[in-house]
C-alpha positions in Angstrom: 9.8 -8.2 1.4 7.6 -6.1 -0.8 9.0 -4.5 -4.3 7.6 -1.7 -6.7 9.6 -1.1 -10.1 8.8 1.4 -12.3 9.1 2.5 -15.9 10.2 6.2 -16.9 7.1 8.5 -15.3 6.2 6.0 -12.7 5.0 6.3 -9.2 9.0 7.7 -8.3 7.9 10.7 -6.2 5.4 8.6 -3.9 7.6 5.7 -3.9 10.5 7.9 -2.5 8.6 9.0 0.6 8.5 5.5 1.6 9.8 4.9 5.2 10.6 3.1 8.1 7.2 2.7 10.2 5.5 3.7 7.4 2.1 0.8 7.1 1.8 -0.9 3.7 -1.1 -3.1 2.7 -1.7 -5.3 -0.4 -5.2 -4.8 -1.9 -6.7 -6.7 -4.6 -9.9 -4.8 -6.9 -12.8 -6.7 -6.6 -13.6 -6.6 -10.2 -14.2 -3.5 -12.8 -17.0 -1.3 -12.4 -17.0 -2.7 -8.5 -16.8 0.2 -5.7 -14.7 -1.8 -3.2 -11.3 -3.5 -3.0 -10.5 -6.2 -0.7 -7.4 -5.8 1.9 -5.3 -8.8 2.0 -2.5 -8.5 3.8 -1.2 -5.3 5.9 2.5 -4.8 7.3 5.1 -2.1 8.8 8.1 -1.1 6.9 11.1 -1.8 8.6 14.0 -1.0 6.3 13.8 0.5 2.8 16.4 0.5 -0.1 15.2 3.4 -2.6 17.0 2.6 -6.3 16.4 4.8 -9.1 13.3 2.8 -10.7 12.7 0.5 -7.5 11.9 0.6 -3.8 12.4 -2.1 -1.9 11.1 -2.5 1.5 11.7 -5.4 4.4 8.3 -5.5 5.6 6.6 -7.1 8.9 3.6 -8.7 7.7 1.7 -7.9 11.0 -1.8 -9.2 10.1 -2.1 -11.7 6.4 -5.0 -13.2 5.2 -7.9 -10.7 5.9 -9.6 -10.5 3.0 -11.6 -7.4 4.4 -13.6 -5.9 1.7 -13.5 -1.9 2.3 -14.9 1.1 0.2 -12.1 1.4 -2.3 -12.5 5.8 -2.2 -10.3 5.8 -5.2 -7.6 4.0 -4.0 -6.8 1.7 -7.1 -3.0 2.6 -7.8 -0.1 0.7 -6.7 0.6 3.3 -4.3 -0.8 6.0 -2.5 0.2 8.5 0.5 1.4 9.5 2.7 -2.2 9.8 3.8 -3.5 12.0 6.3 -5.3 11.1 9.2 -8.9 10.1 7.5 -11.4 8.0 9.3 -12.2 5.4 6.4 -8.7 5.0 6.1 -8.3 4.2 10.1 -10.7 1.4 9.8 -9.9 -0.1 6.5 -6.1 -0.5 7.5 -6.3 -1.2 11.3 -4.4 -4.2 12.5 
């Protein structure tokens, strides 16, 4: 299971376009100022309950304890997509 909760102004609109098949991955900075994040943990959404300040998604935690590090390009929020078809992208969250 993986769950985002929100305040008022949150991340609602890209939350929301979570879906089934859709590929989530849990990141981790690796430290301020640093370039890169570190991919820990990357899984397929298979069912999705969307509430008015959460999202909740079963997820199938396909490949877990990778610690690859990867050029973070700006991706530092909670969430992010859905992402077109970008080569960094490809190789950073291949299973």
């Amino acid at each position: 299971m993986w769950m985002l909760g929100w305040e008022k102004g949150g991340p609602d609109k890209l939350a929301k376009k979570i879906n089934i098949g859709d590929r989530i991955a849990i990141k981790r900075m690796k430290g301020r100022g640093k370039s890169e994040i570190c991919i820990l943990h990357i899984g397929i959404v298979k069912g999705v309950i969307k509430d008015t300040s959460n999202v909740v998604c079963a997820v199938d935690w396909v490949a877990t304890n990778l610690k690859r590090d990867v050029p973070s390009r700006g991706f530092y929020k909670s969430i992010h997509g859905p992402v077109t078809d970008i080569p960094w992208l490809n190789e950073a969250f291949r299973l």
